[in-house]
PyMOL CGO cylinders between C-alpha atoms (Angstrom):
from pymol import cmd
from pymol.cgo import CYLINDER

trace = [
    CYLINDER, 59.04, 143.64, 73.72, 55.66, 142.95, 72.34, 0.3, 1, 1, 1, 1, 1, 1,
    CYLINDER, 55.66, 142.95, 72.34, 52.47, 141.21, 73.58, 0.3, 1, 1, 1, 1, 1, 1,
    CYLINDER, 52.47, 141.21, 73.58, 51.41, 138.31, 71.32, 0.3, 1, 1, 1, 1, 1, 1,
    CYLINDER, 51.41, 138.31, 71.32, 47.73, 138.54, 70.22, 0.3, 1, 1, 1, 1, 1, 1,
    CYLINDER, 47.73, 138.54, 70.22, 45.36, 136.08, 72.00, 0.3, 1, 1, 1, 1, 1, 1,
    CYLINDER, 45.36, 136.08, 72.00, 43.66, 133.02, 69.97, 0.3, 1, 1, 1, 1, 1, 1,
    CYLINDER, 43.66, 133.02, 69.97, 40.43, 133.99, 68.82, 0.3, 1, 1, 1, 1, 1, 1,
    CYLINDER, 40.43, 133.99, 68.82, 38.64, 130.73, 69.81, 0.3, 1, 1, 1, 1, 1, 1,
    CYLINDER, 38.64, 130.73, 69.81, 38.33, 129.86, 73.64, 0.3, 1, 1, 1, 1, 1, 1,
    CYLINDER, 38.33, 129.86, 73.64, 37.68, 126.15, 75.13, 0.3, 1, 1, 1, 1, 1, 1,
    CYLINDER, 37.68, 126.15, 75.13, 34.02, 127.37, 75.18, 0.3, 1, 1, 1, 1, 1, 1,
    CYLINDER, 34.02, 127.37, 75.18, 33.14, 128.81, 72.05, 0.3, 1, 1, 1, 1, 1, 1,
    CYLINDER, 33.14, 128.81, 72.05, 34.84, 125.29, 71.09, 0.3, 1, 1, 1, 1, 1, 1,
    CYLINDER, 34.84, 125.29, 71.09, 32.40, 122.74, 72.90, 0.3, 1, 1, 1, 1, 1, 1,
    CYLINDER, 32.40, 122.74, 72.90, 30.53, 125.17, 75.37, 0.3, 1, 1, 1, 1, 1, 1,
    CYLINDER, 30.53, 125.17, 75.37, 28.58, 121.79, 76.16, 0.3, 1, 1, 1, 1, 1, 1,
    CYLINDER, 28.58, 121.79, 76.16, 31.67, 120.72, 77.49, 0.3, 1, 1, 1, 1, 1, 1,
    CYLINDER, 31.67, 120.72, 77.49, 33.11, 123.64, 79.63, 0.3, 1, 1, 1, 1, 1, 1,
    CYLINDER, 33.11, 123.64, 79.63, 32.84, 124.23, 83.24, 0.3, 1, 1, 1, 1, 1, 1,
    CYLINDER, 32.84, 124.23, 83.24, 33.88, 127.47, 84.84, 0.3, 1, 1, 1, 1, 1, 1,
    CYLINDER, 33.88, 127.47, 84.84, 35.23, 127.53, 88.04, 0.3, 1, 1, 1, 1, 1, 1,
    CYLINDER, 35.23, 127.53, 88.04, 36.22, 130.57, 90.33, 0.3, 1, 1, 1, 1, 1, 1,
    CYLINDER, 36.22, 130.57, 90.33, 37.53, 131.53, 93.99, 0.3, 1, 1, 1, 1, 1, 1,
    CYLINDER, 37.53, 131.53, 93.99, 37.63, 134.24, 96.38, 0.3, 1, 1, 1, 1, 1, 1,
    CYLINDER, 37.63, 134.24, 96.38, 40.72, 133.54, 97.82, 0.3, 1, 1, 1, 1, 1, 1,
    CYLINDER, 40.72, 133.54, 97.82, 43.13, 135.45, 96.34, 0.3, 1, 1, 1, 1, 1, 1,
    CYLINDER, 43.13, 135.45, 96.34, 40.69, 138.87, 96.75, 0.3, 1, 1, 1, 1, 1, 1,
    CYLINDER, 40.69, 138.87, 96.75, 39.08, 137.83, 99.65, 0.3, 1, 1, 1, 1, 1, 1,
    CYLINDER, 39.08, 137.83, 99.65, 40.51, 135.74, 101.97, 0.3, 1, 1, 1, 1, 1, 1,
    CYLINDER, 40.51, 135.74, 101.97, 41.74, 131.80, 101.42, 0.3, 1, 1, 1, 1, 1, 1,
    CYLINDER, 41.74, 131.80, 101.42, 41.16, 130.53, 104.97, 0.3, 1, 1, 1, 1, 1, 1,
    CYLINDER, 41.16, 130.53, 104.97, 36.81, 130.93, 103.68, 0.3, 1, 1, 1, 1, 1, 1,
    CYLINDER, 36.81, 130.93, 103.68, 37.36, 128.30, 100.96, 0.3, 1, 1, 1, 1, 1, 1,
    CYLINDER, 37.36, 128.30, 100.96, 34.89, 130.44, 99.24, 0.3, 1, 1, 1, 1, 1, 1,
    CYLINDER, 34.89, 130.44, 99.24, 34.82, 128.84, 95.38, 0.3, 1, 1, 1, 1, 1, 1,
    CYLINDER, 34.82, 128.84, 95.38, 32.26, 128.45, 92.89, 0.3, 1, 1, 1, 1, 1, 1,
    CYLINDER, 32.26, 128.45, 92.89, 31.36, 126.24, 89.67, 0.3, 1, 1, 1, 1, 1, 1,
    CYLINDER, 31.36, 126.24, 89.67, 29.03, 126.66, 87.03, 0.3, 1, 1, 1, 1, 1, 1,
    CYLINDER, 29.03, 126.66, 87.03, 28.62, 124.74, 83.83, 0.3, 1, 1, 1, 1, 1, 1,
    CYLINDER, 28.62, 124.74, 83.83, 25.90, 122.57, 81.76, 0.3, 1, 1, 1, 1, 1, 1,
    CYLINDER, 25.90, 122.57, 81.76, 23.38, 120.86, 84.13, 0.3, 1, 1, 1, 1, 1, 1,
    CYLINDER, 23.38, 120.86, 84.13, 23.99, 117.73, 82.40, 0.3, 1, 1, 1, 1, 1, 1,
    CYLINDER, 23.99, 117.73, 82.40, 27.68, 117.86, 83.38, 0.3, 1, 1, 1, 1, 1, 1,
    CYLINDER, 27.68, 117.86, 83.38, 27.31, 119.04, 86.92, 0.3, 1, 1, 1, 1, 1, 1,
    CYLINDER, 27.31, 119.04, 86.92, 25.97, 116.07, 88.72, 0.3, 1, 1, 1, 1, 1, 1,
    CYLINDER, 25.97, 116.07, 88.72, 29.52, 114.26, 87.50, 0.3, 1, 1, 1, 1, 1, 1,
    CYLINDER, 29.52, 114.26, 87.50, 31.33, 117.03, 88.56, 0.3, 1, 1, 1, 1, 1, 1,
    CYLINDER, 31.33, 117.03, 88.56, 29.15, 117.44, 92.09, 0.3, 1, 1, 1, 1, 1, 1,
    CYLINDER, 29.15, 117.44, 92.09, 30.18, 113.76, 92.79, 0.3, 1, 1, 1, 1, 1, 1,
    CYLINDER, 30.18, 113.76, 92.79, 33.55, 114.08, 92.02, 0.3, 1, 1, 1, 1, 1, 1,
    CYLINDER, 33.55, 114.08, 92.02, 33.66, 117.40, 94.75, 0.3, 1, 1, 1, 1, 1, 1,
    CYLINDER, 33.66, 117.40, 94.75, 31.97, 115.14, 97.13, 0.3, 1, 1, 1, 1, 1, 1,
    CYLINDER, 31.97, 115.14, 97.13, 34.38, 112.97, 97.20, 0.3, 1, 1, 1, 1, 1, 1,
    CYLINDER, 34.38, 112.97, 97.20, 37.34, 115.03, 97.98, 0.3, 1, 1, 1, 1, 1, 1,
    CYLINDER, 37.34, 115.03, 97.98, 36.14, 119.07, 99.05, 0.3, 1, 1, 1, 1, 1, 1,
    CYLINDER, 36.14, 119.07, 99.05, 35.31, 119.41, 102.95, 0.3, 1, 1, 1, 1, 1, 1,
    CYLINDER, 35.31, 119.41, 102.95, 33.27, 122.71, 101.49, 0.3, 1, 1, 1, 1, 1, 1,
    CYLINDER, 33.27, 122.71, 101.49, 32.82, 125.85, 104.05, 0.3, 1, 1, 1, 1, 1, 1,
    CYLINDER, 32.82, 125.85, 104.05, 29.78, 126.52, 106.30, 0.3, 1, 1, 1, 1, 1, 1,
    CYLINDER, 29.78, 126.52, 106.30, 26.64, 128.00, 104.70, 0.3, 1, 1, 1, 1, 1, 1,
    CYLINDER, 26.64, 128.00, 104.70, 26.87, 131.27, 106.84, 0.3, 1, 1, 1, 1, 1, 1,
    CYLINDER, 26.87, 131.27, 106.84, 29.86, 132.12, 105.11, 0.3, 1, 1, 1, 1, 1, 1,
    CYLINDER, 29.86, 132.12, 105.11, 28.26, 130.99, 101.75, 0.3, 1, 1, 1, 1, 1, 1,
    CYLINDER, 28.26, 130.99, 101.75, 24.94, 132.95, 102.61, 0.3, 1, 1, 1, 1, 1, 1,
    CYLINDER, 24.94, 132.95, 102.61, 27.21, 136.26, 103.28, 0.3, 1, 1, 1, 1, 1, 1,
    CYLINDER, 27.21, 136.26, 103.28, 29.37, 136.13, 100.46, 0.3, 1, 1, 1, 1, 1, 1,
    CYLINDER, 29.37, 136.13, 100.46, 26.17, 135.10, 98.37, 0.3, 1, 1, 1, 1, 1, 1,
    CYLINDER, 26.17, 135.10, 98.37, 24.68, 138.54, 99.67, 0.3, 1, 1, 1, 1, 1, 1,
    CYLINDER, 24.68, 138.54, 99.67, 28.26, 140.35, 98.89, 0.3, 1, 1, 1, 1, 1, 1,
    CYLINDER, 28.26, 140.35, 98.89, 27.98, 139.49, 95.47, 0.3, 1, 1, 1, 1, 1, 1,
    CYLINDER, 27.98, 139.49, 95.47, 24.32, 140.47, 94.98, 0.3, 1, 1, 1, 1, 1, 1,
    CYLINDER, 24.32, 140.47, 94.98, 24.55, 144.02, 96.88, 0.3, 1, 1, 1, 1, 1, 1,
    CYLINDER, 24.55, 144.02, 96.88, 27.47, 144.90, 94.37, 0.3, 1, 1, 1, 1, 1, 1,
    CYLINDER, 27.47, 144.90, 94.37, 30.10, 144.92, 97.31, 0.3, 1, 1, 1, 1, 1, 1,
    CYLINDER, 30.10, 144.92, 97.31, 32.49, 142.45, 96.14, 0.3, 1, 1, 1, 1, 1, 1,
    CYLINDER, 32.49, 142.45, 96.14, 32.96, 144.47, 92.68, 0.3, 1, 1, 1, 1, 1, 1,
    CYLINDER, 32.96, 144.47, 92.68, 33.37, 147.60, 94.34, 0.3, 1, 1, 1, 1, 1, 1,
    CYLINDER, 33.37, 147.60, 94.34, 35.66, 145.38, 96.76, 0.3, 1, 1, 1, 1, 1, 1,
    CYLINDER, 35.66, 145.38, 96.76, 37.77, 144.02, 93.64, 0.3, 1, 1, 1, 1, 1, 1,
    CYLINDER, 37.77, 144.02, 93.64, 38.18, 147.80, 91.88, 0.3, 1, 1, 1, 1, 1, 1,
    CYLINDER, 38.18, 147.80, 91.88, 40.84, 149.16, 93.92, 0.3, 1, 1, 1, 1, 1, 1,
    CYLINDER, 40.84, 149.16, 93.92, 43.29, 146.12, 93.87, 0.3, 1, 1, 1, 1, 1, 1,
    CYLINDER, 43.29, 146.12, 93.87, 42.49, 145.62, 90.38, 0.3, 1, 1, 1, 1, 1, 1,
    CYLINDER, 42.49, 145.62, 90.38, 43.07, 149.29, 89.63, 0.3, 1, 1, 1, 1, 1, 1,
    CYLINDER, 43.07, 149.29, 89.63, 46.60, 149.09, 91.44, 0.3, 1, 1, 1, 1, 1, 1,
    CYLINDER, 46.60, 149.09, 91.44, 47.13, 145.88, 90.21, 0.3, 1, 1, 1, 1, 1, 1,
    CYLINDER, 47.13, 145.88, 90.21, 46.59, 147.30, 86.27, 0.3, 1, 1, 1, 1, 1, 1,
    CYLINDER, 46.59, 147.30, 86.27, 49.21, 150.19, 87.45, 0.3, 1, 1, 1, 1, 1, 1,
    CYLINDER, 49.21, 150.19, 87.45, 51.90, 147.69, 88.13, 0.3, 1, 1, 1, 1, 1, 1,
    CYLINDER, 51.90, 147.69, 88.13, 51.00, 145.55, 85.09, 0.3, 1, 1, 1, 1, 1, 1,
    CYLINDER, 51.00, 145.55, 85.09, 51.74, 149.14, 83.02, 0.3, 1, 1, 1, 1, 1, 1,
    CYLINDER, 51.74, 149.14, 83.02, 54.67, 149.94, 85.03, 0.3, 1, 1, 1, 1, 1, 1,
    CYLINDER, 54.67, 149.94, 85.03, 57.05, 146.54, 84.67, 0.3, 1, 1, 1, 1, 1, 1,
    CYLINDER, 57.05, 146.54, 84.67, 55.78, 145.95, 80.74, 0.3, 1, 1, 1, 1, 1, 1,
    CYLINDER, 55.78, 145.95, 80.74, 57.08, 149.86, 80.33, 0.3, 1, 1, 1, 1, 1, 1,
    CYLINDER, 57.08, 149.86, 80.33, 60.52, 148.70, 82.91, 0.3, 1, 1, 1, 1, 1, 1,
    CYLINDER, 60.52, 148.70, 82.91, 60.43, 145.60, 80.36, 0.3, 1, 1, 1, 1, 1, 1,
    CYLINDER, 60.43, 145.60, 80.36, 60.87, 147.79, 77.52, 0.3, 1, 1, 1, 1, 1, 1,
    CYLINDER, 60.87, 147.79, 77.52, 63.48, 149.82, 79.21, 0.3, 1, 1, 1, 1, 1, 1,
    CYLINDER, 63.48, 149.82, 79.21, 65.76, 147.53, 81.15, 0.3, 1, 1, 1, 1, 1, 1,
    CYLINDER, 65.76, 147.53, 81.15, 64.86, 144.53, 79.36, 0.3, 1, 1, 1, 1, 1, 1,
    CYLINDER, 64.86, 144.53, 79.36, 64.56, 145.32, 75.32, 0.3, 1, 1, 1, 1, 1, 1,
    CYLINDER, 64.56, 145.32, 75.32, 63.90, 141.94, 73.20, 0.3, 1, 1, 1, 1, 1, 1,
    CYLINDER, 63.90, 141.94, 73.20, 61.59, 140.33, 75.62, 0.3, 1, 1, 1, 1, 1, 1,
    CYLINDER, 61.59, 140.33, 75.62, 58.11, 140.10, 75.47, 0.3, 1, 1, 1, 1, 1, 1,
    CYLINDER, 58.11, 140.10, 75.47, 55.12, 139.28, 78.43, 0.3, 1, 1, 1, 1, 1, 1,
    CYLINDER, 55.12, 139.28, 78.43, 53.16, 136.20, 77.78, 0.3, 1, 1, 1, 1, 1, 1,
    CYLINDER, 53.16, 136.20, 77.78, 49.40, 136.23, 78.63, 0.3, 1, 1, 1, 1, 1, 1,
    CYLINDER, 49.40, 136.23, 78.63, 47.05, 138.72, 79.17, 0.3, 1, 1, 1, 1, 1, 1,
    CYLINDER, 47.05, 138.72, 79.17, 46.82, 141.91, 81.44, 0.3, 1, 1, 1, 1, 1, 1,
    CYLINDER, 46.82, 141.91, 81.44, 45.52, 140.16, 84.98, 0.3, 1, 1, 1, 1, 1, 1,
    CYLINDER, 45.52, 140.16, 84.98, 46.89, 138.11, 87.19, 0.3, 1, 1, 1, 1, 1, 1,
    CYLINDER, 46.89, 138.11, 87.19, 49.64, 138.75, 90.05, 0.3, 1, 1, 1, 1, 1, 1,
    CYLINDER, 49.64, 138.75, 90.05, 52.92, 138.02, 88.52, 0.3, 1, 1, 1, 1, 1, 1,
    CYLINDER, 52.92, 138.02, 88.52, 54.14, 138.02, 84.25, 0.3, 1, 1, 1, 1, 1, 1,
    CYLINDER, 54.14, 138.02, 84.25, 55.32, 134.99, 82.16, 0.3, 1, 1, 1, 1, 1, 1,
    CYLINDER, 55.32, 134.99, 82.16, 58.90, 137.19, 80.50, 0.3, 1, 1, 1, 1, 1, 1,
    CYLINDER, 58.90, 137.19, 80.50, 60.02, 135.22, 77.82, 0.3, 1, 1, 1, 1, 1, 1,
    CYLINDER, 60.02, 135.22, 77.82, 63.53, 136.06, 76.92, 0.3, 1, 1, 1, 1, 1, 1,
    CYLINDER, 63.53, 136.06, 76.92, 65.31, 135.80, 73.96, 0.3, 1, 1, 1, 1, 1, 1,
    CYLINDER, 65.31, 135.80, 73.96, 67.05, 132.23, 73.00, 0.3, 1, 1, 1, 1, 1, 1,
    CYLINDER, 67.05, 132.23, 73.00, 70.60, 133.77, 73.74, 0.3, 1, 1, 1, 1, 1, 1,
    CYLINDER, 70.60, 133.77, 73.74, 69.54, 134.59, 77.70, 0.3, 1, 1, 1, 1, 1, 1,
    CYLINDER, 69.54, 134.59, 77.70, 70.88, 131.84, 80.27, 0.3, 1, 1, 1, 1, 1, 1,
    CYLINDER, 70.88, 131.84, 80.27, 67.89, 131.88, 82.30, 0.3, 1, 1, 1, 1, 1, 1,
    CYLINDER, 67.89, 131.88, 82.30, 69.48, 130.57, 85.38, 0.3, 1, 1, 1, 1, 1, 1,
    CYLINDER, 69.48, 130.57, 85.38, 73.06, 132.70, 85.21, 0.3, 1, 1, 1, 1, 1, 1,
    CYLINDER, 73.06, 132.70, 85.21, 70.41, 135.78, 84.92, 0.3, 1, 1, 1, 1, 1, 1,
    CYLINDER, 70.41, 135.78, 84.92, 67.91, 134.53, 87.94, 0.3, 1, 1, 1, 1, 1, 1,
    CYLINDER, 67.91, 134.53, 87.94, 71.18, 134.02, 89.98, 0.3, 1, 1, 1, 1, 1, 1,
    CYLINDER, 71.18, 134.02, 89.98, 72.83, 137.66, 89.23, 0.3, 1, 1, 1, 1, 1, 1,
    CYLINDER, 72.83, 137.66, 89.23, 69.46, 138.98, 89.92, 0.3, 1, 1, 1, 1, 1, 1,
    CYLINDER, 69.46, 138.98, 89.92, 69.42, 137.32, 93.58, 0.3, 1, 1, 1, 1, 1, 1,
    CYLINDER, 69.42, 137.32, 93.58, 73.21, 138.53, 93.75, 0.3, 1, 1, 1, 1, 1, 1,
    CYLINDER, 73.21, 138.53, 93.75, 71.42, 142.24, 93.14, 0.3, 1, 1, 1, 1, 1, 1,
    CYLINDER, 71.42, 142.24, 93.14, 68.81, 141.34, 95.88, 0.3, 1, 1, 1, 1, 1, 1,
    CYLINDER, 68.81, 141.34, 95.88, 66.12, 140.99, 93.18, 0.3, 1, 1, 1, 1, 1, 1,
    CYLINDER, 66.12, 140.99, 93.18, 64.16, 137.68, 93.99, 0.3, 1, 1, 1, 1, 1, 1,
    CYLINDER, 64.16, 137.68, 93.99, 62.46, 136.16, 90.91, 0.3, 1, 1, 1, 1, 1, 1,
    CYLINDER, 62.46, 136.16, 90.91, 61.75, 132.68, 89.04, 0.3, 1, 1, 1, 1, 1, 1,
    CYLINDER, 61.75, 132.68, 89.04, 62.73, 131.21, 85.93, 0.3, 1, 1, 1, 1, 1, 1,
    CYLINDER, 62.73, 131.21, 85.93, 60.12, 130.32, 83.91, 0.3, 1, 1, 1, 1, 1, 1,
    CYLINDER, 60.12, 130.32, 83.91, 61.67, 126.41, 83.77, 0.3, 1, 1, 1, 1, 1, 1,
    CYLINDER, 61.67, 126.41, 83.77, 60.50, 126.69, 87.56, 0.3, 1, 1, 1, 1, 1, 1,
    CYLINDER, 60.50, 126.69, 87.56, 57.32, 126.14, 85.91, 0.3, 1, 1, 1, 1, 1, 1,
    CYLINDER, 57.32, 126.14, 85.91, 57.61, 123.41, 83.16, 0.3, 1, 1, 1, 1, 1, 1,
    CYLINDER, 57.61, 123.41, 83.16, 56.99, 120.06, 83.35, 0.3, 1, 1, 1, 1, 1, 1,
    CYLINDER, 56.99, 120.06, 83.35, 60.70, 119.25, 81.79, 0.3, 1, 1, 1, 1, 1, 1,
    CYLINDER, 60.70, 119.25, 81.79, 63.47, 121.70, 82.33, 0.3, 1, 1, 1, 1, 1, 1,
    CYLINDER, 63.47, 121.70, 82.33, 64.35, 122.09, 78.98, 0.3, 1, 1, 1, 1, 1, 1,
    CYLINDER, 64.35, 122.09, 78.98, 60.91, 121.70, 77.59, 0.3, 1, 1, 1, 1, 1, 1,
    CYLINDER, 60.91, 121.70, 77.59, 60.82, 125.59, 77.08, 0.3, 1, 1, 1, 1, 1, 1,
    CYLINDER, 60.82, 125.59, 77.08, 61.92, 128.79, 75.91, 0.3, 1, 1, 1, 1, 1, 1,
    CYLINDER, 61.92, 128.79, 75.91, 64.30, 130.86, 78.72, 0.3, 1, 1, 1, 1, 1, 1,
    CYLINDER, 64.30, 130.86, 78.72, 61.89, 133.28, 80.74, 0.3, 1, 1, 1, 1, 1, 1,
    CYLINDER, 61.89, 133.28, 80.74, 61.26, 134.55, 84.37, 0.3, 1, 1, 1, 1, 1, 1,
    CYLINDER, 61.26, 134.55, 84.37, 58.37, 134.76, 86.28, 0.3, 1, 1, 1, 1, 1, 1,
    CYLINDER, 58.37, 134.76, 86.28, 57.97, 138.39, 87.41, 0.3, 1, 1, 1, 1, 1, 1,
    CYLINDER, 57.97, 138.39, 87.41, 55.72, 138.53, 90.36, 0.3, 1, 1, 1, 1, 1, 1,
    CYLINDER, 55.72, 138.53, 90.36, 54.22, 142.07, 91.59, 0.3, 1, 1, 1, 1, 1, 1,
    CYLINDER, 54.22, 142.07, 91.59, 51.36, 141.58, 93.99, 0.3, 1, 1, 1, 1, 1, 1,
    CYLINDER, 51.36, 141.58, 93.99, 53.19, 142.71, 96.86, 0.3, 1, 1, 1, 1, 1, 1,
    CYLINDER, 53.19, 142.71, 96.86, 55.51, 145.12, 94.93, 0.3, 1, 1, 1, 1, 1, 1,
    CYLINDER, 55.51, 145.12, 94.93, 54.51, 148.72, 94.90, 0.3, 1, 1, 1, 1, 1, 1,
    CYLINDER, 54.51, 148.72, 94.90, 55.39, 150.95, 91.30, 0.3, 1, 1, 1, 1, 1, 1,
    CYLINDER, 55.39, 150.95, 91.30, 58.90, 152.31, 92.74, 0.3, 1, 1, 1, 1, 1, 1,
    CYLINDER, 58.90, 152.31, 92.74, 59.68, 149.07, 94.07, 0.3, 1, 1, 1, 1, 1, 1,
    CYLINDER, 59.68, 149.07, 94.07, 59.11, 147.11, 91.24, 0.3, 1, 1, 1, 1, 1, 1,
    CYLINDER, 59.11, 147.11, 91.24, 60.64, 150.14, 89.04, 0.3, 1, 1, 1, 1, 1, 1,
    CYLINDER, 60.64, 150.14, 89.04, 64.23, 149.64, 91.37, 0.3, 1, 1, 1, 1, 1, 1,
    CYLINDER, 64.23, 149.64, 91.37, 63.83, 145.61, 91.05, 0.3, 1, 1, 1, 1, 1, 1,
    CYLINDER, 63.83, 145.61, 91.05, 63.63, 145.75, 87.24, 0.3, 1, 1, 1, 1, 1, 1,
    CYLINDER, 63.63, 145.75, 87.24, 66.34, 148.34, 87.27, 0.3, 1, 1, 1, 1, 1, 1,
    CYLINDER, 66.34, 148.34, 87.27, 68.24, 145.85, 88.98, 0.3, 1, 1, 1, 1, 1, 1,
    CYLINDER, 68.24, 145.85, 88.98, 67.51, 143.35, 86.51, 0.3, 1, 1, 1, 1, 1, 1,
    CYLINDER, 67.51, 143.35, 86.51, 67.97, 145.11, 83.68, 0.3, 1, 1, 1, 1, 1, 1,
    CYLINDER, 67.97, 145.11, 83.68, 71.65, 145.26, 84.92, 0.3, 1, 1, 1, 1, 1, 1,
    CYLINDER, 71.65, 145.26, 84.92, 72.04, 141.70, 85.59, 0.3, 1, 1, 1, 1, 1, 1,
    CYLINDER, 72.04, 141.70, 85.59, 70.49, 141.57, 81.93, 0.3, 1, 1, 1, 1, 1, 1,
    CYLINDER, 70.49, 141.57, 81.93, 72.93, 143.69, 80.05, 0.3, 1, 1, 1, 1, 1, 1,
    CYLINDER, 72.93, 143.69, 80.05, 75.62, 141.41, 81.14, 0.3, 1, 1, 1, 1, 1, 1,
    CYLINDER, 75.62, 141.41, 81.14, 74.08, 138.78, 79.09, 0.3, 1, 1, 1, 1, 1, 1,
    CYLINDER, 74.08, 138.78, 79.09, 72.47, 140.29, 76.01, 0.3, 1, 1, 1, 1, 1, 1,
]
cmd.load_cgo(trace, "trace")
């Protein structure tokens, strides 16, 4: 397993006249607030304010006013430290599973995020190994969940972890890893 290194150039360093950032509370906070944000060239933001309009029903400005002062007291990093501490622990624990139970795949992306990309190698029947995982009570994706064609891409699961503590997610990759050594 190995991580691929990350392109250089991002979307903004590309056109940052061009880019708008956009962001959300809900997965750290709570999604019921509707608590988002965007930020981008002022030129580009009255488009992108009419589009919103058009569609977003927004949230009251109490709760923007509160989270507004969350941000600026320093609350909502100190907030976001412990999940993303535990989070990073997982992360560390299924790439070192990966390299146990599951040698010749590699994680896709970077180091956030709730759940892994796994690509697989080309030999790996995707769905026979998703299915002997559920036989093994193991409840993952495969990655052609995901596409927008089916066979558009390589074989790969879709490892989630935010609700999975270390020992649970080392016994579900243990699990796989089984299901995985029938195929390899």
């Amino acid at each position: 397993m190995g991580t691929r290194p990350a392109k250089a150039c991002t979307s903004s360093s590309l056109a940052p006249d061009r880019v708008v950032y956009a962001g959300s509370a809900s997965k750290t906070l709570a999604p019921a607030l509707r608590l988002g944000w965007l930020a981008g060239p002022p030129e580009l933001m009255a488009s992108v304010e009419h589009v919103r309009a058009g569609w977003d029903i927004g949230c009251s400005g109490l709760e923007q006013l509160t989270f507004a002062r969350f941000v600026d007291t320093g609350a909502f990093d100190r907030h976001q430290r412990r999940p993303r501490t535990e989070l990073g622990r997982r992360r560390r624990t299924l790439r070192a599973q990966l390299d146990t139970q599951l040698p010749e795949t590699w994680v896709r992306g970077g180091d956030g995020g709730l759940q892994a990309y796994v690509r697989l190698p080309p030999h790996i029947d995707e769905q026979a190994l998703v299915r002997a995982a559920r036989r093994r009570s193991v409840l993952l994706r495969g990655g052609r969940d995901y596409a927008v064609s089916p066979a558009a891409g390589p074989p790969a699961l879709i490892i989630g972890y935010a609700k999975a503590n270390c020992a649970a997610l080392t016994r579900g990759l243990t699990e796989v890893g089984a299901a995985y050594r029938e195929f390899a």
